[in-house]
Each structure stands twice: as structure tokens, then as C-alpha cells.
C-alpha positions in Angstrom: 18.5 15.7 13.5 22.3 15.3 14.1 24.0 18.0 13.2 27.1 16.4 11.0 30.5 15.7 12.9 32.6 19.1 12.8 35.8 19.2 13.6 37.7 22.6 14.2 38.3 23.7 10.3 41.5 25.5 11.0 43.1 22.4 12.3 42.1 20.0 9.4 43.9 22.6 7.1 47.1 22.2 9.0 46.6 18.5 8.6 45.4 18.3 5.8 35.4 19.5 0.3 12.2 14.5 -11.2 9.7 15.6 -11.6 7.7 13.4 -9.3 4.6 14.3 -10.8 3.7 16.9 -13.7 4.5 20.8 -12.4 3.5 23.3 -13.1 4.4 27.4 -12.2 3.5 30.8 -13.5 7.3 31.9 -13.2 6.7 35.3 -15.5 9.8 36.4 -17.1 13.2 34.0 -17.0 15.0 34.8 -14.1 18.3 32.9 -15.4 21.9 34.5 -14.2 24.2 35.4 -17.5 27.5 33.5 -16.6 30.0 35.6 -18.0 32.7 35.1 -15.9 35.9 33.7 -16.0 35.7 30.1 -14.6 38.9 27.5 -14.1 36.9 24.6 -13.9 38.4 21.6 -16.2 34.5 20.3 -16.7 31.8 22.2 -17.9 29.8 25.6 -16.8 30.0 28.9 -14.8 32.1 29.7 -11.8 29.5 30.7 -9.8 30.4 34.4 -10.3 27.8 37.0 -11.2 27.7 40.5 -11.6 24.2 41.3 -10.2 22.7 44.0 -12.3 19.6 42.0 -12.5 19.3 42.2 -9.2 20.0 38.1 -8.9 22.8 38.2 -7.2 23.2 40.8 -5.0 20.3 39.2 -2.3 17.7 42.4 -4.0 15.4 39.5 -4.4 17.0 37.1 -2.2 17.9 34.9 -4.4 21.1 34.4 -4.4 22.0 35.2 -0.7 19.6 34.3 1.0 18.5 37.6 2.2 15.1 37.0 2.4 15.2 33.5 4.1 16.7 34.6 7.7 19.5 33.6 9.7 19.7 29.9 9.2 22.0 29.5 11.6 24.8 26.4 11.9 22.9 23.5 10.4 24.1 21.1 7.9 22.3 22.7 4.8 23.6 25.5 2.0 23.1 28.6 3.3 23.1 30.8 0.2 22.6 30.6 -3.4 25.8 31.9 -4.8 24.7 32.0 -8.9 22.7 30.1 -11.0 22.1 30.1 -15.0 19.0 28.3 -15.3 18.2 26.5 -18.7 15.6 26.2 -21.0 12.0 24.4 -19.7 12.9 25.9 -15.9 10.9 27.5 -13.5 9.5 25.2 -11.7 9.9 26.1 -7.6 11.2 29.6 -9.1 8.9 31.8 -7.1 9.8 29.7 -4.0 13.5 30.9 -3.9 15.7 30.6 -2.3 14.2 29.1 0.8 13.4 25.7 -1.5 16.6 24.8 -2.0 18.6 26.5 1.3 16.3 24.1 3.7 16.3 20.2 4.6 14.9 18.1 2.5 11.5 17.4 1.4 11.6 14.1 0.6 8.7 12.0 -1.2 10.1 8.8 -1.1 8.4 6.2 -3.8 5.9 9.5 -5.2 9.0 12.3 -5.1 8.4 15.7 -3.7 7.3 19.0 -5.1 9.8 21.0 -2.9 12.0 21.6 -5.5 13.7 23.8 -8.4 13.8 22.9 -11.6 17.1 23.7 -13.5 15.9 23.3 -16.8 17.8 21.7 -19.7 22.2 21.8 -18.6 21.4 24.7 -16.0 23.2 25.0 -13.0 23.2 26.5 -9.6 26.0 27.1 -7.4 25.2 26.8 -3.6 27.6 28.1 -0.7 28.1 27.3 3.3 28.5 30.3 5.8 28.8 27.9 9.1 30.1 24.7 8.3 32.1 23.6 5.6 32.5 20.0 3.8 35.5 18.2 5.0 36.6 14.8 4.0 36.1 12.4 7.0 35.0 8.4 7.4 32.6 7.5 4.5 30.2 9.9 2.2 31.0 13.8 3.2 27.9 15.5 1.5 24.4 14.4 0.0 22.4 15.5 -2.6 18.9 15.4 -2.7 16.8 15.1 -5.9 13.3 13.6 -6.1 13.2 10.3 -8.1 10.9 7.6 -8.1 10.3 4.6 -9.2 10.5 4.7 -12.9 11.5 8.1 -13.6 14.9 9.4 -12.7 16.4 13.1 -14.0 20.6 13.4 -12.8 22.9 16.0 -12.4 26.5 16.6 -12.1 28.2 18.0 -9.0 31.2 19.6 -8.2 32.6 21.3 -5.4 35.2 24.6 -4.8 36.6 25.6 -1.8 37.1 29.4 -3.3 34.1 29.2 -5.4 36.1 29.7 -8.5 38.0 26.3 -8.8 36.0 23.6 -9.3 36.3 19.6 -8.9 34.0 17.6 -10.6 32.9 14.2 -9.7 32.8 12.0 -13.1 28.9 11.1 -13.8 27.3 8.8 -16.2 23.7 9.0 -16.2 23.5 6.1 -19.3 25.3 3.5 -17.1 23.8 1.2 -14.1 22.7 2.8 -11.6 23.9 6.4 -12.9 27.3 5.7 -11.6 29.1 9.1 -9.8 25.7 11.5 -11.0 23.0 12.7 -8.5 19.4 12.4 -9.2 19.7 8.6 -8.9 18.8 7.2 -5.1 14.8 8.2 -3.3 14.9 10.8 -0.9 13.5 9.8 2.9 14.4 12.3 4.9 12.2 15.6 5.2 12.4 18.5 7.9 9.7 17.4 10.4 9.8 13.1 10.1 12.6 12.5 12.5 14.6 10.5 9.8 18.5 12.0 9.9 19.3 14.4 6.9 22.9 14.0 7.9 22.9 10.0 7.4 23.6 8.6 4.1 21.8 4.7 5.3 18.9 6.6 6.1 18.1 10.1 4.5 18.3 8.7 0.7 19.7 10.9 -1.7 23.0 10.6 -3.6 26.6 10.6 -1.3 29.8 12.0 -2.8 33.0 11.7 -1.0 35.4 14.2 -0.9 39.1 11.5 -1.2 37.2 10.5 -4.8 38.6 14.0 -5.8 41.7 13.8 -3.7 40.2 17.0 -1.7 40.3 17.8 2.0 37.7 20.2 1.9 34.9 22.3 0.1 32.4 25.0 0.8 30.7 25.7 -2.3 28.7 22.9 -4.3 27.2 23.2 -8.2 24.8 21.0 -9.6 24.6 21.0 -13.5 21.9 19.3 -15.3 23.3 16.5 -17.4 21.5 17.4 -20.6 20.4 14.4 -21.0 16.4 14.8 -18.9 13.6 15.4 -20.0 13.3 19.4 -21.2 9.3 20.0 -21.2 7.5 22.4 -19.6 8.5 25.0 -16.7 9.6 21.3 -14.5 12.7 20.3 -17.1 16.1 19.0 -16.0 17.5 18.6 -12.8 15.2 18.8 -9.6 17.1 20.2 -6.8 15.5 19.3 -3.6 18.5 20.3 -1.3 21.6 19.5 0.1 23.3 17.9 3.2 27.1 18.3 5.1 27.9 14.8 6.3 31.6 15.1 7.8 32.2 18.9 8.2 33.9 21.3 9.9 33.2 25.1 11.5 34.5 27.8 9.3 36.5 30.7 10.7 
């Protein structure tokens, strides 16, 4: 695996972010974030702020920091889940956070892949790098992996903060050809142990969003939103986050 092409952060400041097959989980109760905070995004959901008194988002659980994953040290991938609000027909990959999300992807090609969480019906998570930030260089800067295949597609909208409170949104249209600007769309080849680069948008599959599209330099948190418009049955509705991938980044102070 290549580890994406980092650059010093500091310096590009001063010059300058499917259900492959049916699912099922015994989730027990609905472990969904209340979003009541106070979000500037121009788009849609939550900022990605919580308050923790479930226990969700201080890392009691490890599910929202990552506490009980490990040190995942300076890789491409998310290294924490910042907040999610989970919507109705989730649960599916629940009891595997937040490992299933935090890690490379899982990728079942033309069948899909199980290794995923499903964000039920316009749920959202909000994902956050400790290591290496997004930085907008030559070509895609960051992939997102869902787990389509042939004939069945579920898409989700992204967006991406560099203070995890203001958010830019990449436009998506999941009715148009070829789900134009929405993630969920493209097969996902890479996983952690077949040798295919995570890091490389020809060859990992997934869905690549560049940074200049929203006239940003750089990024270090990224929210998926399920369109609303995927199927909702189930514990496996909406959105099927696999994982995500830094292509052009940069080290963080």
C-alpha cells in the first residue's frame, strides 16, 4: 500500500480538504447520536458535534474515538468517528464499531462486501483524521468506499470541514447518470490484504472527490449523509459505509 503523497501541512497553508446481499444484525437498542448542535453548514445535517451523555461520543464505547480500536498510526484512513445520527432501518455493522469503518477497505467487487455500517434512511456519520489530513493536490484527493454491485446501488452525500463545524458539500444527484457528484456509485476493489492500492483512484474503485471542486485547500473531517432516496428496510437501510481513503494529503501538526 502506498501511503498517499503528504506534503508538510504547515507549508500548504502558507501557500495555500449496498447492501451487497441481505443483512442482517441483532443491534439491541438504537444507538443513534441526538444532533443538537449548532451546525453552519449551507446543505443539510449535523455538525458533527455531540454532547456524549450516552456514552457515544466520549470513546466510553469506542465509538466515536476510536478508543477501543488502537493506535492506528499514520495511514491513509479516518482515524476516529467524530458523531453520527443514524437513521431509521440501521444497524447493520453496529456491533462492529468503530473498527468497520476506521480500517481499509473491504471491498467485494461485482458481489459487494459485508464490512460495512449501515446508516439507515438520511443518517450521517462524521469521520475525522488525527495523522494526515486531505489536501488538494494533482487529480482526486479522497475516496469513498461503499459496496455496490451490479444492479443495486445505495449513495450518499459527502462533505468535508477542516474545523469540523463548517462544512462544504459536494452537489450529488443520485437520479442522474451515473449518480453524478454522490458516493455509493463506483465497485470497490481494494481490500486490506489483496495488494491492490487503497490510495489509487484507477485501481481501488470507490468514489473520488476533489478538493478544487469546492474551491478548498484542505480538509480533515469528512460526513457521509444518506441521500434519502435508498432503500429503508431492515437493520441494512441507506447508505453502506465501507471506509474511506486520503489520496493527496498532508501531515498535521
Amino acid at each position: 500500500m502506498n501511503i498517499p503523497r503528504v506534503l508538510p501541512f504547515a507549508a500548504l497553508v502558507a501557500g495555500a480538504v449496498a447492501c451487497a446481499t441481505p443483512k442482517s444484525a441483532d443491534t439491541g437498542a438504537d444507538q443513534a447520536l441526538d444532533d443538537g448542535s449548532d451546525d453552519s453548514d449551507s446543505a443539510d445535517g449535523g455538525d458533527g458535534a455531540a454532547d456524549g451523555d450516552d456514552g457515544s461520543a466520549d470513546g466510553d464505547d469506542g465509538t466515536a474515538d476510536g478508543g477501543d480500536g488502537g493506535d492506528p498510526g499514520p495511514d491513509p484512513f479516518a482515524d476516529r468517528v467524530v458523531d453520527m445520527d443514524l437513521g431509521p432501518a440501521h444497524g447493520f455493522g453496529l456491533d462492529a464499531m468503530p473498527d468497520i469503518v476506521l480500517g481499509a477497505p473491504e471491498g467485494g467487487g461485482d458481489v459487494g462486501s459485508l464490512d460495512v455500517l449501515s446508516l439507515g434512511c438520511e443518517g450521517w456519520i462524521v469521520l475525522g483524521f488525527d495523522d494526515i489530513g486531505i489536501v488538494d493536490g494533482p487529480g482526486p484527493d479522497l475516496l469513498v468506499f461503499e459496496n455496490p454491485f451490479p444492479g443495486w446501488t445505495e449513495h450518499g452525500v459527502v462533505a468535508v470541514s477542516d474545523d469540523g463545524e463548517t462544512w462544504s458539500e459536494w452537489p450529488c444527484d443520485p437520479a442522474g447518470d451515473g449518480a453524478p457528484g454522490c458516493a455509493g456509485e463506483t465497485q470497490v476493489w481494494a481490500t486490506s490484504d489483496n495488494g491492490v492500492d487503497p490510495t489509487d483512484p484507477e485501481a481501488a474503485g470507490g468514489d473520488a472527490f476533489d478538493l478544487a471542486e469546492l474551491g478548498l485547500g484542505q480538509a480533515r473531517f469528512v460526513r457521509i449523509r444518506d441521500t434519502g432516496s435508498n432503500s429503508c428496510d431492515g437493520e441494512s437501510g441507506g447508505f453502506d459505509l465501507d471506509a474511506i481513503a486520503v489520496v493527496n494529503g498532508a501531515a498535521l501538526d
